[in-house]
C-alpha positions in Angstrom: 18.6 1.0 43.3 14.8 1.6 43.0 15.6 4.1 39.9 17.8 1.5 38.5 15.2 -1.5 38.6 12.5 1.1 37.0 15.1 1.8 34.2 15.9 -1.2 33.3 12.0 -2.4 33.2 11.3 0.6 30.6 14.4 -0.2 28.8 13.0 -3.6 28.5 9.6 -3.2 27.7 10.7 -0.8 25.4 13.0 -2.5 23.5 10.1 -5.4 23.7 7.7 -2.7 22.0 10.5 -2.4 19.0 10.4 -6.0 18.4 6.7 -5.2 17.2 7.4 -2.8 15.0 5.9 -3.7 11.8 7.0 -1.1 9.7 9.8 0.7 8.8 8.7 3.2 6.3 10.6 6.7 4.9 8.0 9.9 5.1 8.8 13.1 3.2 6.5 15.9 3.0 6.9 18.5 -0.1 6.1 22.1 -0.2 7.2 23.4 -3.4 4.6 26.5 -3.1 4.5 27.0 1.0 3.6 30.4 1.3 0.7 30.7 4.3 2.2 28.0 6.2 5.7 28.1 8.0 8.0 25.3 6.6 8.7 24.1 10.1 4.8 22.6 10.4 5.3 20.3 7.5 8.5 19.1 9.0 6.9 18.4 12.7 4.1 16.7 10.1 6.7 14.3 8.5 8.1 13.4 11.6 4.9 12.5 13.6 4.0 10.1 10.3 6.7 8.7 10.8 6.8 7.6 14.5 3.0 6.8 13.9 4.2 4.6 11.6 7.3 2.6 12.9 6.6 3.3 16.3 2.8 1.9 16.1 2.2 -1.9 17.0 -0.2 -2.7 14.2 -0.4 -6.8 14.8 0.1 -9.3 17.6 3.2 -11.1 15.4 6.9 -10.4 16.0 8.7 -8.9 13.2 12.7 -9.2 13.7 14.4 -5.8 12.2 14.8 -7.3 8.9 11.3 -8.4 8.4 9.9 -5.1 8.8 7.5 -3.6 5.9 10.1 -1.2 3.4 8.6 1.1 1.8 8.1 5.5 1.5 5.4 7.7 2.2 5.5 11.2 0.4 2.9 14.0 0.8 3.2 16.2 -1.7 1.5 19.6 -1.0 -0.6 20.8 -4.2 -2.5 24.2 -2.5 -2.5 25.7 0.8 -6.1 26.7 1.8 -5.1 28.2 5.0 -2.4 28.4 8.2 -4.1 25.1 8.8 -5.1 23.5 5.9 -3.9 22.8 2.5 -4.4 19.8 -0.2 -2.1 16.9 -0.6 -1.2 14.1 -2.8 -0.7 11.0 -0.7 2.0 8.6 -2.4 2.3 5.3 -0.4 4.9 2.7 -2.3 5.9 -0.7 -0.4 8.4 -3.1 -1.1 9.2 -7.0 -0.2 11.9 -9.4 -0.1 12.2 -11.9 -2.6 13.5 -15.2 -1.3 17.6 -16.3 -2.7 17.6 -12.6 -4.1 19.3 -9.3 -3.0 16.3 -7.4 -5.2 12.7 -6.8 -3.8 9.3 -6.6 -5.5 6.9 -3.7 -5.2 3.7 -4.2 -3.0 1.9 -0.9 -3.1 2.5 1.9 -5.8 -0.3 3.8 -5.0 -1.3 8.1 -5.0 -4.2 9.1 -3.0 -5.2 12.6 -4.9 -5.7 15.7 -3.4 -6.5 15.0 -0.1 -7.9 17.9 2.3 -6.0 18.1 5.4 -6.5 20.0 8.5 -3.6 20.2 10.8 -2.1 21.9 13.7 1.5 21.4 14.6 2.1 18.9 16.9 -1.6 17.7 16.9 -1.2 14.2 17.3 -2.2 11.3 15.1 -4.2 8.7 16.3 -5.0 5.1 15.4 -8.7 5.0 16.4 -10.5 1.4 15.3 -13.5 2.0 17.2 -14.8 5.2 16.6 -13.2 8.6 14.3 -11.1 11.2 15.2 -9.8 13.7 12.4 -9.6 12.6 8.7 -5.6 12.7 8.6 -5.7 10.0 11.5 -8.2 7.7 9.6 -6.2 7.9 6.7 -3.1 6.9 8.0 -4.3 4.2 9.7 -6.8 2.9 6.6 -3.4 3.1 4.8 -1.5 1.4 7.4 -4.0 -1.7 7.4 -3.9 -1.7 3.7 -0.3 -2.4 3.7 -0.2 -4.9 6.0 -2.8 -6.4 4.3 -1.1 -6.5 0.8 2.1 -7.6 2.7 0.4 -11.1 4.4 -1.5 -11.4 1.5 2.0 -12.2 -0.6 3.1 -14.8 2.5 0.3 -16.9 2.4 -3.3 -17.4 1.0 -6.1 -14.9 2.2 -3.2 -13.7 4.2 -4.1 -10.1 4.6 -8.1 -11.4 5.2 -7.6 -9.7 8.8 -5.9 -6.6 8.1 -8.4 -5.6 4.8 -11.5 -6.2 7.3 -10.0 -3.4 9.7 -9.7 -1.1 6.8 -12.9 -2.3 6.0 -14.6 -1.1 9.5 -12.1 2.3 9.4 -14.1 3.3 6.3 -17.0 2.2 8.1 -16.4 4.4 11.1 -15.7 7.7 9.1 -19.0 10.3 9.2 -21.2 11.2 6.6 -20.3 14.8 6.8 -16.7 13.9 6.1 -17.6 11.6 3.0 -19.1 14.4 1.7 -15.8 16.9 2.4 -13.5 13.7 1.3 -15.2 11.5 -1.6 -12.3 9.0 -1.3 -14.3 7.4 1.6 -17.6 7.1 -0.6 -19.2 4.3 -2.0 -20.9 6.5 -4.7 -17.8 7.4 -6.1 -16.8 5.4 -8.8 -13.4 6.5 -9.6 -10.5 4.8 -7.5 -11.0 5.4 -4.1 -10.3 3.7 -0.7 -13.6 2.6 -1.0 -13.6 1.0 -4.1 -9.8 -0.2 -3.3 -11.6 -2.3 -0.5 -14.6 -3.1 -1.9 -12.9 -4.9 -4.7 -10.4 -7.2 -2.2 -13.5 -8.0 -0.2 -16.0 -9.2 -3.3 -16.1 -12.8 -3.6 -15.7 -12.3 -7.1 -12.1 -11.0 -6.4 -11.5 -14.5 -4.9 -8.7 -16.3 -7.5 -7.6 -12.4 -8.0 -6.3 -12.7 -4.1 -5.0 -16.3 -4.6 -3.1 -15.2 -8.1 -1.6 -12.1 -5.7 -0.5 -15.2 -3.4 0.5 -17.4 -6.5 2.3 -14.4 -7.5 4.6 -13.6 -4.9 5.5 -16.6 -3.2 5.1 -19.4 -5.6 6.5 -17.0 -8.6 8.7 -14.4 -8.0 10.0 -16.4 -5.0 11.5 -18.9 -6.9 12.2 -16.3 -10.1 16.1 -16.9 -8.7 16.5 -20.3 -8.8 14.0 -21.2 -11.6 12.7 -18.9 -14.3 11.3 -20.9 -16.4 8.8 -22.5 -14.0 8.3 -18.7 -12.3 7.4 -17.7 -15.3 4.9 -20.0 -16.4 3.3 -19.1 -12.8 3.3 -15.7 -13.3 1.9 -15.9 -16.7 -0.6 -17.8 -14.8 -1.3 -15.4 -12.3 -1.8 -12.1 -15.2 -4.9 -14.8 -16.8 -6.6 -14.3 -13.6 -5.7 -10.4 -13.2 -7.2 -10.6 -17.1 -10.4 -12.9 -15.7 -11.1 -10.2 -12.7 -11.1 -7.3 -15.2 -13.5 -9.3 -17.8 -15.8 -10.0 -14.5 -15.5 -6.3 -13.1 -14.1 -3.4 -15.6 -12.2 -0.7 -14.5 -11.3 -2.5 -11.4 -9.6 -0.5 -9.0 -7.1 -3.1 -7.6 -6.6 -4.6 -11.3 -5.1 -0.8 -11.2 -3.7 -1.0 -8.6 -1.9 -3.9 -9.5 -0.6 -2.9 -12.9 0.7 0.5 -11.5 2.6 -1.5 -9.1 3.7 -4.7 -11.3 4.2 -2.8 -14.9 8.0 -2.3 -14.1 8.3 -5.7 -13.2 6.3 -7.9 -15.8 8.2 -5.8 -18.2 11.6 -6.8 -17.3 10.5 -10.5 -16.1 9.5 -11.2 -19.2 11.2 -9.6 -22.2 13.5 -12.8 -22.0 11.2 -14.7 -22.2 10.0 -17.0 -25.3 7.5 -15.6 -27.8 4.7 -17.3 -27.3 4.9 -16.1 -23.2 5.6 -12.8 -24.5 2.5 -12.1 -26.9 0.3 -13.8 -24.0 1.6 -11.8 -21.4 1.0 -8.5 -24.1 -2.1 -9.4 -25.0 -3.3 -9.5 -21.0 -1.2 -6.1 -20.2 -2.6 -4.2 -22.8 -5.8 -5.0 -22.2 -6.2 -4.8 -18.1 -3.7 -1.7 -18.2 -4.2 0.2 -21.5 -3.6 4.0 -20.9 0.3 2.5 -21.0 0.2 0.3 -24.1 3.0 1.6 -25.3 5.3 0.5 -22.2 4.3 -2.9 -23.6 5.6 -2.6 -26.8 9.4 -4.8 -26.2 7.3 -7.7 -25.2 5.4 -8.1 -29.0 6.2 -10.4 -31.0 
């Protein structure tokens, strides 16, 4: 009966611990040139991503099954350095719900370049807020915050304030002698980075950029179902202060980020839309995101 009662208590507290869960996320891992490292390492890799993942309690809130983060994780292996180490793109995309719809909108479209990892099968991958442990841990969980962030961020204003400020002291917590192996994590690196990904979301001039994100989501594409016209005069709204961030900072990293993750999206929103919205809404995307002007084109004139 003693066995029985302990059981049920880990049954319990473990079914309790899933109710946490605040992600349920796909991870792949693709070696199209493995040739010093044996196949069945990547594999153990993408599986211990994934529990880290969805098996993680990132928050104190309860998500329900369905209101878990969506989204896919892909490490795509570029170079294998040795048995143990080999360089990585880092692809995180997320998705979201939007409301009186069975379609979602796009959070995070975002690739982390060639990344140096260092890993041992079955070395395990810790979330560490107070301190470092190995580079692949800090980046999963700088990623994991950054997530959460953008996810809050689209439920309510300054939503993701929490979330960004633990990435913030991740970045924080990561050695000089690593910045200077992995240039992602520093600040004199001007090309897009985590750093500069953070940076930007905590500058007080990104300020109406974070409340358009909000405007965005819940007050636009939120209601896109039920009322398009009024969606997207918001949305139209919300790109003049993606526009206004780009005038005050150039080259922004999360204007970038944005665009990669909203081009598909603004696109297809607004190619019904009347002309006047449509050359507005052109003029804005080709200016914030011009390397892919010609994606634009449909919405001129």
């Amino acid at each position: 009966m003693r066995l029985i009662s302990i059981l049920i208590v880990c049954i319990c507290m473990y079914a309790n611990n899933l109710k946490g869960q605040e992600f349920n996320l796909n991870v792949k891992v693709s070696t199209p040139t493995s040739k010093l490292i044996d196949p069945k390492v990547f594999k153990t890799l993408e599986n211990q991503i994934q529990e880290f993942y969805n098996t993680t309690r990132w928050t104190e809130d309860e998500f329900e099954p369905e209101e878990r983060i969506e989204g896919d994780i892909l490490i795509t292996v570029k170079d294998e350095v040795s048995p143990t180490r080999f360089i990585a793109d880092l692809t995180i995309q997320t998705i979201r719900p939007i409301f009186n719809s069975s379609v979602n909108t796009r959070m995070i479209n975002h690739i982390d370049k060639e990344i140096s990892i260092n890993y041992i099968e079955l070395q395990p991958i810790y979330r560490n807020l107070n301190g470092f442990t190995d580079n692949l841990s800090q980046i999963l969980t700088f990623y994991g915050y950054l997530m959460l962030g953008f996810d809050y961020e689209s439920f309510a204003p300054n939503g993701g304030q929490e979330y960004f400020q633990i990435a913030e002291t991740i970045i924080s917590n990561v050695p000089t002698n690593v910045v200077k192996s992995d240039q992602a994590w520093d600040p004199m690196n001007r090309k897009r980075t985590r750093y500069s990904i953070i940076n930007n979301l905590m500058n007080p001039r990104s300020k109406d950029f974070r409340q358009a994100f909000y405007d965005y989501h819940r007050n636009g594409m939120d209601i896109l179902a039920t009322d398009v016209e009024r969606a997207q005069v918001i949305l139209l709204d919300c790109l003049q202060k993606v526009d206004q961030l780009e005038r005050a900072i150039p080259n922004n990293t999360i204007v970038n980020l944005f665009c990669d993750t909203k081009r598909n999206e603004i696109i297809d929103i607004f190619q019904g839309a009347d002309k006047k919205k449509r050359n507005e809404v052109y003029r804005i995307m080709v200016k914030v995101d011009p390397a892919q002007t010609d994606r634009y084109i449909n919405l001129k004139n």
